[in-house]
C-alpha positions, 0 to 999 in steps of 0.5 A: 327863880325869876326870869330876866325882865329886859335883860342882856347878855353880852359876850366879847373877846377883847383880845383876837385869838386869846383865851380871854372872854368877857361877859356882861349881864344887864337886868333893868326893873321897870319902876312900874313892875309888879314881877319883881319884889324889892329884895336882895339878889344875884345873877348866876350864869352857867355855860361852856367854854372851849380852852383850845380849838380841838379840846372838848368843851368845859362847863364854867359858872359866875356870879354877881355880887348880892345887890338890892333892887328898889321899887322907889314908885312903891314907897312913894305910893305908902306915903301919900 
């Protein structure tokens, strides 16, 4: 499992008194980083929401899409 390197988690309800819930999860790589390897991954987030004030909490899971991180200073560094 890899840690998030400046990451963000960002919770809002855009609508007051509403069900409805956002989150946004940031992961930035530093070019410079040797933590992380060039590579496909996820973001998966796991937690609780309520769905009425007096009802019990529910657990709940996301996901991102698979994207790929590049390390371009790493391929720049290969080729001189």
């Amino acid at each position: 499992m890899i840690k998030l390197v400046a990451g963000r988690f960002k919770w809002s309800r855009p609508i007051p008194m509403s069900g409805l819930n956002e989150i946004e999860i940031t992961w930035k790589v530093p070019a410079d980083s040797a933590d992380i390897e060039p590579g496909f991954y996820r973001i998966r987030h796991f937690g609780y929401y309520k769905p009425a004030l007096l009802k019990a909490p529910r657990p709940y899971r996301g996901s991102t899409n698979v994207f790929q991180v590049l390390i371009i200073m790493n391929l720049i560094k290969n080729k001189l």
